[in-house]
C-alpha positions as a LaTeX table, in Angstrom:
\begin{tabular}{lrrr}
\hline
Residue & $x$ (\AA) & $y$ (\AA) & $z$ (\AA) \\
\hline
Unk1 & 46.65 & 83.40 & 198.42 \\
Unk2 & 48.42 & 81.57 & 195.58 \\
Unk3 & 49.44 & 78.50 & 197.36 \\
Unk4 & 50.79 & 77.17 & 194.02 \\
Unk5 & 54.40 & 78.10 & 193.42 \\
Unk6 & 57.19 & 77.32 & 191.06 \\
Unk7 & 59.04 & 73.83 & 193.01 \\
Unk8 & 62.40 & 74.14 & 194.17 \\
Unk9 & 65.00 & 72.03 & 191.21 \\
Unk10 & 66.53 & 68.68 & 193.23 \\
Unk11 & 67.40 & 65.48 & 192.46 \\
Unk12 & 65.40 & 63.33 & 191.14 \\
Unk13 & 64.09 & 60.47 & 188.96 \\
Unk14 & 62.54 & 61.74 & 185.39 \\
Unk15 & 59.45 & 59.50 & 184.41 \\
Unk16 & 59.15 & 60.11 & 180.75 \\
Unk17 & 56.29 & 59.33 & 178.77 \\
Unk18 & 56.47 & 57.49 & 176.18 \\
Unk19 & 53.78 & 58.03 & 173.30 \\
Unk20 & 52.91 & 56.32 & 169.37 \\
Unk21 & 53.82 & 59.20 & 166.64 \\
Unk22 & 55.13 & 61.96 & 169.25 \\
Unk23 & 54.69 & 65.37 & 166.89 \\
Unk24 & 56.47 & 67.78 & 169.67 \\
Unk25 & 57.82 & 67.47 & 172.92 \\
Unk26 & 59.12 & 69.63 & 176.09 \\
Unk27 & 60.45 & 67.74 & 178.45 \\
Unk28 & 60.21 & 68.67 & 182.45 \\
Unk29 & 62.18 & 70.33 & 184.59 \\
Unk30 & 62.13 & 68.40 & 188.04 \\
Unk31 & 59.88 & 70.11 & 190.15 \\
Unk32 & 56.45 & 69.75 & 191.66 \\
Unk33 & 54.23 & 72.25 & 190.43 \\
Unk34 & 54.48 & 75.39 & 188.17 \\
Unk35 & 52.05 & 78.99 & 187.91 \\
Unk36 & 48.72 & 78.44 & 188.94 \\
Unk37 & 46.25 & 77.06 & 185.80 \\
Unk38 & 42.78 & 76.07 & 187.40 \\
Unk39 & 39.18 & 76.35 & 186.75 \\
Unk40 & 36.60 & 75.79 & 190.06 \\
Unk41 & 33.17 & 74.76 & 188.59 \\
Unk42 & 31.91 & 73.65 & 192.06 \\
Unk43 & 28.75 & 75.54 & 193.45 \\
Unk44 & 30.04 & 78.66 & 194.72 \\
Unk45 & 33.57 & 78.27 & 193.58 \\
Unk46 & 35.93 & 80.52 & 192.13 \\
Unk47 & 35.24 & 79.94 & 188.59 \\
Unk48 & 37.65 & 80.28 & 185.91 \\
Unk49 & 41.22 & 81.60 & 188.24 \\
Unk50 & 44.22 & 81.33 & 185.58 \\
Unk51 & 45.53 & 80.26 & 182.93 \\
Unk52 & 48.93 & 78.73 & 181.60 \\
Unk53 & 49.84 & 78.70 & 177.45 \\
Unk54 & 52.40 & 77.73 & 175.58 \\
Unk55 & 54.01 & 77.90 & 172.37 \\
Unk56 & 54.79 & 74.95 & 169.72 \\
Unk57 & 55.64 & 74.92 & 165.33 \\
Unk58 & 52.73 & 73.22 & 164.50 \\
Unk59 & 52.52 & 71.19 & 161.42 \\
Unk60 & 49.42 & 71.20 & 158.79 \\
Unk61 & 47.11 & 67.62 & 159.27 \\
Unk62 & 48.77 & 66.75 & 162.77 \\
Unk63 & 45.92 & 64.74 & 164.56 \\
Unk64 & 46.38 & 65.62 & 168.15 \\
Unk65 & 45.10 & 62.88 & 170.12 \\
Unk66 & 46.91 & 62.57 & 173.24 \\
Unk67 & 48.06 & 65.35 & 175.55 \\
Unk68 & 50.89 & 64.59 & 177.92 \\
Unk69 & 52.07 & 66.83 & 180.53 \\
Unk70 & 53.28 & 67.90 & 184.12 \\
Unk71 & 52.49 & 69.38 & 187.14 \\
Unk72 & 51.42 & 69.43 & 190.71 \\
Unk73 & 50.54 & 71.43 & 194.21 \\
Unk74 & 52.27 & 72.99 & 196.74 \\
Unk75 & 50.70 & 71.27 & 199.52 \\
Unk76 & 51.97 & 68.16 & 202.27 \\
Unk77 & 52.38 & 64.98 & 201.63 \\
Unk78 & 48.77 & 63.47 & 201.80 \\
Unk79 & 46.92 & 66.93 & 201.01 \\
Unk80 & 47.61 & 66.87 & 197.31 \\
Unk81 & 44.69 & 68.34 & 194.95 \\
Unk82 & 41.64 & 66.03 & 193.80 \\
Unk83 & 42.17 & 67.55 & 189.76 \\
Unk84 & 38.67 & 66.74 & 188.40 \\
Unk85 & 39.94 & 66.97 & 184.74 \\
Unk86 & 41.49 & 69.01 & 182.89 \\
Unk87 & 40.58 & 71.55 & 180.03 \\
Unk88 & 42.87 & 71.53 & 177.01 \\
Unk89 & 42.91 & 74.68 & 174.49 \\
Unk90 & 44.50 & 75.01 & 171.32 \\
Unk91 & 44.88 & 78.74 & 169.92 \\
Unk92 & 46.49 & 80.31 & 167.01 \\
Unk93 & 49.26 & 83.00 & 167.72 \\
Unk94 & 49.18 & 86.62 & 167.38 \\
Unk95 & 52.42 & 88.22 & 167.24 \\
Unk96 & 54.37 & 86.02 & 170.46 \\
Unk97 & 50.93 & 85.45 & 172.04 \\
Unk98 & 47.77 & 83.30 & 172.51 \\
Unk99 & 45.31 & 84.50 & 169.47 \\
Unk100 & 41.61 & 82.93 & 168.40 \\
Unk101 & 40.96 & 80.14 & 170.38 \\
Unk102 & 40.01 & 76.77 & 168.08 \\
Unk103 & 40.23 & 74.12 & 170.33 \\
Unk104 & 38.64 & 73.41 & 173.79 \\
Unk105 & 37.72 & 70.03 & 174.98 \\
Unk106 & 37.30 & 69.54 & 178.41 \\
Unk107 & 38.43 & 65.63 & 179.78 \\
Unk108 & 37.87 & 64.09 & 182.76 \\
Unk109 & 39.63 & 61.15 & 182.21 \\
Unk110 & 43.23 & 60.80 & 182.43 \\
Unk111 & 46.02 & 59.13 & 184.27 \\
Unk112 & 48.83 & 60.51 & 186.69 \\
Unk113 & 51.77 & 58.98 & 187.78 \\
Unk114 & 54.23 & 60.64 & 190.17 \\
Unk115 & 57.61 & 61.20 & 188.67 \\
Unk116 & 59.31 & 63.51 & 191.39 \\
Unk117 & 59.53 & 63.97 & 195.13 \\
Unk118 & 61.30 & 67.26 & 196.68 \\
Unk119 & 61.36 & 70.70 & 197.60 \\
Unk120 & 61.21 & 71.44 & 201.83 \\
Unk121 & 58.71 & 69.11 & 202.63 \\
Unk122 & 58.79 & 66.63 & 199.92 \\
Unk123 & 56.14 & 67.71 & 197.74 \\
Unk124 & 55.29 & 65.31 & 194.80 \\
Unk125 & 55.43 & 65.78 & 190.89 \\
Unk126 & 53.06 & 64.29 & 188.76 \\
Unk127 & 52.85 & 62.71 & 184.98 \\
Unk128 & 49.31 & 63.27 & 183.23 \\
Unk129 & 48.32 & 62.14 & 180.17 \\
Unk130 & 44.83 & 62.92 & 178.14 \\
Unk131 & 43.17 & 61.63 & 175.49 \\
Unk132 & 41.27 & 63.94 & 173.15 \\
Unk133 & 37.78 & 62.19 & 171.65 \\
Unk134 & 37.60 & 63.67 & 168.68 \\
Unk135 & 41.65 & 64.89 & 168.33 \\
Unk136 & 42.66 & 67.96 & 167.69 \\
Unk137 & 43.70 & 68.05 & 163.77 \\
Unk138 & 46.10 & 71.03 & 163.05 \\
Unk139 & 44.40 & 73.24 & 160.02 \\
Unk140 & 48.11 & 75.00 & 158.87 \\
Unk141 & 51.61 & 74.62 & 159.60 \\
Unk142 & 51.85 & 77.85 & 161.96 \\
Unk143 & 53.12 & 78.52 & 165.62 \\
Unk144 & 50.33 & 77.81 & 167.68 \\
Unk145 & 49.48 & 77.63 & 171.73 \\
Unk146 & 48.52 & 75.07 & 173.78 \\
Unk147 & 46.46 & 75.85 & 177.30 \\
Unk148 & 46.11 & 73.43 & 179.75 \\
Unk149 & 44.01 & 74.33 & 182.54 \\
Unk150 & 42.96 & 71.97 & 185.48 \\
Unk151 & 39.66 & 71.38 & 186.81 \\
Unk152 & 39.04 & 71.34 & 190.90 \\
Unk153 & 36.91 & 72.45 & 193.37 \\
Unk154 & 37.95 & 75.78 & 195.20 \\
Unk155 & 35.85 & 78.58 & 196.87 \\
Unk156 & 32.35 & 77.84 & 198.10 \\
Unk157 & 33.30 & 76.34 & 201.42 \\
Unk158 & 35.77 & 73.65 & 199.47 \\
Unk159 & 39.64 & 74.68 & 199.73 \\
Unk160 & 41.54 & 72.28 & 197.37 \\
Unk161 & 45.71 & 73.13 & 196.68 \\
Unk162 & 46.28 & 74.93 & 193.32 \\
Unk163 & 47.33 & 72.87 & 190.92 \\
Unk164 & 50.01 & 74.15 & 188.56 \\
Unk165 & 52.54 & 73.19 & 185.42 \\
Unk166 & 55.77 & 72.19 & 185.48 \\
Unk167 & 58.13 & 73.69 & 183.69 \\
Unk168 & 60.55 & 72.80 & 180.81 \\
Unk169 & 63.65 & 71.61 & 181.04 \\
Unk170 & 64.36 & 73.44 & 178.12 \\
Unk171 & 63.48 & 76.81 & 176.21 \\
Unk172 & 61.85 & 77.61 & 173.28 \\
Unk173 & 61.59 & 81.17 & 172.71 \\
Unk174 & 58.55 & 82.91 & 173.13 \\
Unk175 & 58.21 & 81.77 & 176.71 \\
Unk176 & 55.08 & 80.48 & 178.04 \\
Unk177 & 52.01 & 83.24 & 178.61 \\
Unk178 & 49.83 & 83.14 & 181.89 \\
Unk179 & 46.27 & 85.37 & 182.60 \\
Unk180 & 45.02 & 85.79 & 185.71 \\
Unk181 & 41.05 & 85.85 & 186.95 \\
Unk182 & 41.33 & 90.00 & 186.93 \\
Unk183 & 42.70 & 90.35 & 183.74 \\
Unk184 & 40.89 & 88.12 & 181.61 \\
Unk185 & 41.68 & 87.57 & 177.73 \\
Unk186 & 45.60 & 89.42 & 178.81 \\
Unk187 & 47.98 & 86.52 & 178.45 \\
Unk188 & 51.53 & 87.84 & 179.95 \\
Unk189 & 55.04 & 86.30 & 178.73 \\
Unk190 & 56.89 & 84.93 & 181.46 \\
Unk191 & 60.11 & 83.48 & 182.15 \\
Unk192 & 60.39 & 79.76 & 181.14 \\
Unk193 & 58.65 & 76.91 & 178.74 \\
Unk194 & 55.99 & 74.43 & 180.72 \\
Unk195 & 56.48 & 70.74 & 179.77 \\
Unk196 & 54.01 & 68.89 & 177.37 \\
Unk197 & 54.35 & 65.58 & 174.73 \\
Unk198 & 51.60 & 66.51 & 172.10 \\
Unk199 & 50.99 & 62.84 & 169.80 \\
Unk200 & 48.66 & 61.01 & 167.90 \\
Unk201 & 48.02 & 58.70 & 170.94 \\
Unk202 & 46.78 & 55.14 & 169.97 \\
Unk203 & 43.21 & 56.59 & 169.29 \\
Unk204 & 41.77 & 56.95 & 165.62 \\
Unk205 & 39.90 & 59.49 & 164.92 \\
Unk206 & 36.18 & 58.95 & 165.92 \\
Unk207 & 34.95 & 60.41 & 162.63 \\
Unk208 & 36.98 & 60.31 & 159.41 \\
Unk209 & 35.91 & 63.23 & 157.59 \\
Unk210 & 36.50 & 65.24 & 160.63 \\
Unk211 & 39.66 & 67.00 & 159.77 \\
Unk212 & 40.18 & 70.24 & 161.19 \\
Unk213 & 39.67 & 69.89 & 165.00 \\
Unk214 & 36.78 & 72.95 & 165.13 \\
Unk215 & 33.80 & 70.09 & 166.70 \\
Unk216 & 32.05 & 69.88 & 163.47 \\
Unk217 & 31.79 & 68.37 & 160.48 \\
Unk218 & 31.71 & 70.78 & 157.66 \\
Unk219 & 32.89 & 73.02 & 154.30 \\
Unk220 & 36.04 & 73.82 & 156.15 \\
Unk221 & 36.84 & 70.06 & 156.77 \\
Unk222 & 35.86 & 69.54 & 153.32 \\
Unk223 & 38.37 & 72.53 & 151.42 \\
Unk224 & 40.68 & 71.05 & 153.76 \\
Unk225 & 40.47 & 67.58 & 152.12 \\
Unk226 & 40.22 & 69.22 & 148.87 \\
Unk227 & 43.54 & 70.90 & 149.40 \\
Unk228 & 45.24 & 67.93 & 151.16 \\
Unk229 & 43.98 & 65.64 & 147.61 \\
Unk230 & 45.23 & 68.68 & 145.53 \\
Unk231 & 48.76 & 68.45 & 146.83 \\
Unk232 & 49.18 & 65.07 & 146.94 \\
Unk233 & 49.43 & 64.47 & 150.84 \\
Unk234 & 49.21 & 61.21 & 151.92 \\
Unk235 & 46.93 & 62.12 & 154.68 \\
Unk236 & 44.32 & 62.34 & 151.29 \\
Unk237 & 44.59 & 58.20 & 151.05 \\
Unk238 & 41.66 & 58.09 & 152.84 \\
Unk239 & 40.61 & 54.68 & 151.49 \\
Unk240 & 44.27 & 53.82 & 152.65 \\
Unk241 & 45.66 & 52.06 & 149.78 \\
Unk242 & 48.82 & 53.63 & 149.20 \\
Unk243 & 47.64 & 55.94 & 146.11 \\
Unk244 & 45.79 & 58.68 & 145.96 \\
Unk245 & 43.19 & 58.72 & 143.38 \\
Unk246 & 39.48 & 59.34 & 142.54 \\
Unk247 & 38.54 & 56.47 & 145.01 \\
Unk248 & 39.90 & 58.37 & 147.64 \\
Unk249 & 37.87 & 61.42 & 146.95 \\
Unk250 & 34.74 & 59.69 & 146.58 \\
Unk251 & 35.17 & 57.92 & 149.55 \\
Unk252 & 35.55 & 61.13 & 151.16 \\
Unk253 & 32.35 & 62.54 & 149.86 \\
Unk254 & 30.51 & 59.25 & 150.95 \\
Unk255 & 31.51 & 59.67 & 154.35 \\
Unk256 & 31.01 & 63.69 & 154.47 \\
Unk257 & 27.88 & 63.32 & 153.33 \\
Unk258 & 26.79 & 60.52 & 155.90 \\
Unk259 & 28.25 & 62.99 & 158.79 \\
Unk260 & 29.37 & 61.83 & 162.07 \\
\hline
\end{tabular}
Protein backbone atom coordinates (compact mmCIF):
# COMPACT_ATOMS: atom_id res chain seq x y z
CA UNK A 1 0.00 0.00 0.00
CA UNK A 2 1.18 3.55 -0.80
CA UNK A 3 1.54 4.87 2.63
CA UNK A 4 2.92 8.10 1.10
CA UNK A 5 0.22 10.64 0.32
CA UNK A 6 -0.11 14.21 -0.73
CA UNK A 7 -0.14 16.26 3.18
CA UNK A 8 -3.08 18.04 4.11
CA UNK A 9 -2.24 22.38 3.47
CA UNK A 10 -2.16 24.10 7.30
CA UNK A 11 -0.49 26.61 8.89
CA UNK A 12 2.71 26.78 9.14
CA UNK A 13 6.27 28.19 9.27
CA UNK A 14 8.14 28.17 5.63
CA UNK A 15 11.97 27.40 6.11
CA UNK A 16 13.45 28.66 2.94
CA UNK A 17 16.71 27.87 1.73
CA UNK A 18 18.85 30.11 1.00
CA UNK A 19 21.61 29.26 -1.74
CA UNK A 20 24.97 31.31 -3.64
CA UNK A 21 23.87 31.96 -7.50
CA UNK A 22 20.18 30.38 -7.24
CA UNK A 23 19.50 29.60 -11.28
CA UNK A 24 15.64 28.46 -10.62
CA UNK A 25 13.46 28.03 -7.87
CA UNK A 26 9.89 26.46 -6.80
CA UNK A 27 9.07 27.18 -3.68
CA UNK A 28 6.88 24.63 -1.30
CA UNK A 29 3.63 24.29 -0.62
CA UNK A 30 3.26 23.49 3.23
CA UNK A 31 2.80 20.00 3.52
CA UNK A 32 4.62 16.90 4.62
CA UNK A 33 5.16 14.68 1.89
CA UNK A 34 4.14 14.49 -1.84
CA UNK A 35 3.73 11.14 -4.59
CA UNK A 36 5.82 8.43 -3.72
CA UNK A 37 9.70 8.76 -5.38
CA UNK A 38 11.88 5.88 -3.80
CA UNK A 39 14.41 3.40 -4.75
CA UNK A 40 14.98 0.15 -2.10
CA UNK A 41 18.54 -1.21 -2.81
CA UNK A 42 18.49 -3.30 0.43
CA UNK A 43 18.84 -7.19 -0.01
CA UNK A 44 15.55 -8.31 -1.00
CA UNK A 45 13.95 -4.96 -1.32
CA UNK A 46 11.68 -3.55 -3.70
CA UNK A 47 14.07 -2.09 -6.04
CA UNK A 48 13.46 0.84 -8.09
CA UNK A 49 9.25 1.75 -6.91
CA UNK A 50 8.60 5.38 -8.50
CA UNK A 51 9.56 8.13 -9.68
CA UNK A 52 8.80 12.00 -9.41
CA UNK A 53 10.06 14.70 -12.44
CA UNK A 54 9.78 17.95 -13.02
CA UNK A 55 10.04 20.61 -15.41
CA UNK A 56 12.46 23.85 -15.42
CA UNK A 57 13.87 26.62 -18.63
CA UNK A 58 17.20 25.65 -18.38
CA UNK A 59 19.93 27.93 -19.37
CA UNK A 60 23.17 26.90 -21.60
CA UNK A 61 26.63 26.62 -19.08
CA UNK A 62 24.48 26.57 -15.75
CA UNK A 63 26.77 24.53 -13.31
CA UNK A 64 24.32 22.72 -11.15
CA UNK A 65 25.92 22.10 -7.98
CA UNK A 66 23.51 22.07 -5.29
CA UNK A 67 20.05 20.52 -5.28
CA UNK A 68 17.56 21.82 -2.78
CA UNK A 69 14.27 20.39 -2.19
CA UNK A 70 11.21 19.05 -0.09
CA UNK A 71 9.50 16.32 1.15
CA UNK A 72 8.59 13.77 3.72
CA UNK A 73 6.42 10.50 4.97
CA UNK A 74 3.20 9.83 6.00
CA UNK A 75 4.03 8.13 9.09
CA UNK A 76 3.80 9.19 13.29
CA UNK A 77 5.71 11.28 14.92
CA UNK A 78 8.94 9.23 15.75
CA UNK A 79 8.47 6.63 12.74
CA UNK A 80 9.70 8.96 10.06
CA UNK A 81 11.82 7.25 7.09
CA UNK A 82 15.75 6.62 7.49
CA UNK A 83 16.31 8.26 3.51
CA UNK A 84 19.73 6.69 2.73
CA UNK A 85 20.39 9.30 -0.07
CA UNK A 86 18.97 10.39 -2.67
CA UNK A 87 19.34 9.92 -6.56
CA UNK A 88 19.18 13.08 -8.63
CA UNK A 89 18.40 12.86 -12.59
CA UNK A 90 18.57 15.42 -15.06
CA UNK A 91 16.72 14.64 -18.53
CA UNK A 92 16.02 16.51 -21.62
CA UNK A 93 12.25 16.96 -22.63
CA UNK A 94 10.30 15.38 -25.26
CA UNK A 95 7.24 17.11 -26.15
CA UNK A 96 5.81 18.02 -22.13
CA UNK A 97 7.74 14.97 -20.84
CA UNK A 98 10.92 13.41 -19.33
CA UNK A 99 13.21 12.49 -22.60
CA UNK A 100 17.09 11.00 -22.67
CA UNK A 101 18.30 10.87 -19.40
CA UNK A 102 21.97 12.84 -19.01
CA UNK A 103 22.39 13.15 -15.56
CA UNK A 104 22.33 10.63 -12.62
CA UNK A 105 24.42 10.95 -9.59
CA UNK A 106 23.46 9.21 -6.72
CA UNK A 107 24.42 11.20 -3.04
CA UNK A 108 24.37 10.07 0.16
CA UNK A 109 25.19 13.01 1.81
CA UNK A 110 22.90 15.73 2.49
CA UNK A 111 21.21 17.68 5.19
CA UNK A 112 17.44 17.96 6.33
CA UNK A 113 15.90 20.32 8.38
CA UNK A 114 12.20 20.22 9.29
CA UNK A 115 10.28 23.19 8.06
CA UNK A 116 6.55 22.06 8.72
CA UNK A 117 4.45 20.19 11.26
CA UNK A 118 0.63 19.22 10.41
CA UNK A 119 -1.88 17.22 8.86
CA UNK A 120 -4.11 14.73 11.54
CA UNK A 121 -1.41 13.56 13.47
CA UNK A 122 1.22 16.09 13.06
CA UNK A 123 3.32 14.67 10.51
CA UNK A 124 6.64 16.59 9.79
CA UNK A 125 8.01 18.36 6.56
CA UNK A 126 11.43 18.33 5.74
CA UNK A 127 14.21 20.74 3.92
CA UNK A 128 17.02 18.70 1.96
CA UNK A 129 19.72 19.97 0.32
CA UNK A 130 22.49 18.01 -1.99
CA UNK A 131 25.56 18.66 -3.28
CA UNK A 132 26.50 17.30 -6.70
CA UNK A 133 30.54 16.25 -6.96
CA UNK A 134 31.11 16.87 -10.18
CA UNK A 135 27.83 19.47 -10.92
CA UNK A 136 25.63 19.10 -13.32
CA UNK A 137 26.63 21.73 -16.25
CA UNK A 138 23.58 22.46 -18.55
CA UNK A 139 24.76 21.64 -22.41
CA UNK A 140 21.75 24.12 -24.13
CA UNK A 141 19.31 26.53 -23.06
CA UNK A 142 16.17 24.07 -23.38
CA UNK A 143 13.29 22.92 -20.96
CA UNK A 144 14.64 20.20 -19.17
CA UNK A 145 13.50 17.70 -16.08
CA UNK A 146 14.75 17.19 -12.93
CA UNK A 147 14.08 13.59 -10.96
CA UNK A 148 14.66 13.28 -7.56
CA UNK A 149 14.28 9.95 -6.22
CA UNK A 150 15.06 8.85 -2.55
CA UNK A 151 17.02 6.04 -1.42
CA UNK A 152 15.62 3.63 1.63
CA UNK A 153 15.28 0.33 2.60
CA UNK A 154 11.78 -1.33 1.87
CA UNK A 155 10.77 -5.00 1.13
CA UNK A 156 12.98 -7.85 2.27
CA UNK A 157 11.76 -8.04 5.81
CA UNK A 158 12.59 -4.02 6.31
CA UNK A 159 9.28 -1.76 6.13
CA UNK A 160 10.50 1.91 6.09
CA UNK A 161 7.52 4.93 5.34
CA UNK A 162 7.58 6.14 1.68
CA UNK A 163 9.18 9.04 1.30
CA UNK A 164 7.69 11.57 -1.10
CA UNK A 165 7.98 15.41 -2.63
CA UNK A 166 6.39 18.25 -1.68
CA UNK A 167 4.73 20.16 -3.82
CA UNK A 168 4.93 23.75 -5.21
CA UNK A 169 3.47 26.50 -4.01
CA UNK A 170 3.22 27.58 -7.35
CA UNK A 171 2.65 26.28 -11.06
CA UNK A 172 4.57 26.12 -13.91
CA UNK A 173 2.88 24.55 -16.69
CA UNK A 174 3.68 21.28 -17.76
CA UNK A 175 2.98 19.83 -14.34
CA UNK A 176 5.25 17.46 -12.75
CA UNK A 177 5.39 13.63 -14.38
CA UNK A 178 5.44 10.47 -12.01
CA UNK A 179 6.17 6.46 -13.22
CA UNK A 180 5.36 3.82 -11.25
CA UNK A 181 7.41 0.26 -10.67
CA UNK A 182 4.76 -1.45 -13.38
CA UNK A 183 5.07 0.94 -15.90
CA UNK A 184 8.56 1.66 -16.19
CA UNK A 185 10.10 4.38 -18.69
CA UNK A 186 5.90 5.90 -18.77
CA UNK A 187 6.20 9.19 -16.95
CA UNK A 188 2.37 10.48 -16.41
CA UNK A 189 1.50 14.39 -16.04
CA UNK A 190 -0.14 15.08 -12.95
CA UNK A 191 -1.74 17.81 -11.23
CA UNK A 192 0.75 20.23 -9.52
CA UNK A 193 4.68 21.44 -9.60
CA UNK A 194 7.04 19.66 -6.70
CA UNK A 195 9.34 22.20 -4.97
CA UNK A 196 13.16 22.40 -5.75
CA UNK A 197 16.09 25.47 -5.55
CA UNK A 198 18.55 24.27 -8.35
CA UNK A 199 22.17 26.64 -7.73
CA UNK A 200 25.66 26.68 -8.15
CA UNK A 201 26.11 25.82 -4.40
CA UNK A 202 29.49 27.02 -2.89
CA UNK A 203 31.31 24.03 -4.64
CA UNK A 204 33.70 24.57 -7.75
CA UNK A 205 33.75 22.34 -10.08
CA UNK A 206 36.10 19.35 -9.27
CA UNK A 207 37.53 19.35 -12.80
CA UNK A 208 37.68 22.45 -14.99
CA UNK A 209 37.46 21.19 -18.36
CA UNK A 210 34.51 19.21 -17.35
CA UNK A 211 31.75 21.15 -18.89
CA UNK A 212 28.83 19.34 -19.91
CA UNK A 213 27.67 17.29 -16.85
CA UNK A 214 27.72 13.66 -18.98
CA UNK A 215 30.71 12.02 -16.16
CA UNK A 216 33.44 12.38 -18.60
CA UNK A 217 35.85 14.34 -19.87
CA UNK A 218 35.74 14.52 -23.58
CA UNK A 219 35.12 15.97 -27.47
CA UNK A 220 31.72 17.05 -26.36
CA UNK A 221 33.14 19.09 -23.38
CA UNK A 222 35.66 20.27 -25.70
CA UNK A 223 33.05 21.66 -28.89
CA UNK A 224 31.34 22.92 -25.98
CA UNK A 225 34.28 25.18 -24.97
CA UNK A 226 34.93 25.80 -28.49
CA UNK A 227 31.47 27.23 -28.93
CA UNK A 228 31.33 29.01 -25.54
CA UNK A 229 35.12 30.87 -26.81
CA UNK A 230 33.41 31.39 -30.26
CA UNK A 231 30.61 33.47 -28.85
CA UNK A 232 32.29 35.31 -26.52
CA UNK A 233 30.73 33.89 -23.18
CA UNK A 234 32.34 34.72 -20.25
CA UNK A 235 32.08 31.28 -18.95
CA UNK A 236 35.21 30.87 -21.85
CA UNK A 237 37.60 33.12 -19.30
CA UNK A 238 38.82 30.13 -18.12
CA UNK A 239 42.15 31.60 -16.98
CA UNK A 240 39.71 34.15 -15.26
CA UNK A 241 41.12 37.39 -16.16
CA UNK A 242 38.33 39.28 -17.37
CA UNK A 243 39.12 38.82 -21.30
CA UNK A 244 38.80 36.25 -23.35
CA UNK A 245 41.66 35.55 -25.53
CA UNK A 246 44.14 32.92 -26.85
CA UNK A 247 45.37 32.36 -23.19
CA UNK A 248 42.16 31.21 -22.35
CA UNK A 249 42.00 28.63 -25.03
CA UNK A 250 45.28 27.29 -24.42
CA UNK A 251 44.72 27.00 -20.99
CA UNK A 252 41.84 25.00 -21.86
CA UNK A 253 43.71 22.60 -24.01
CA UNK A 254 46.41 22.25 -21.18
CA UNK A 255 43.97 21.15 -18.82
CA UNK A 256 41.85 18.85 -21.40
CA UNK A 257 44.68 17.25 -22.26
CA UNK A 258 45.91 16.51 -18.58
CA UNK A 259 42.18 15.04 -17.91
CA UNK A 260 40.65 14.82 -14.60
Amino acid sequence: MVRCITGVLVSATLFSTASANDFYRQDPANSFSGLSSQDARNPGGLGWFSEVADNFPAQAGWSIGQVDFWGGYASLPGDEGNTEGFTIRFYTDNAGTPGTLVFEQDVMSFTREQYFVGGPFDWAGYAYSVDLDPPFVVPATEEMWISVVALLARGGGVDEPQWGWVAAATFNNPPFAHQWFFSPGNFTEQSNDVSFVLSEGSAAPTCPPYLNGEGVVDADDFFLFLQLFADGDMRADFNNDGVIDADDFFDFLAAFAAGC
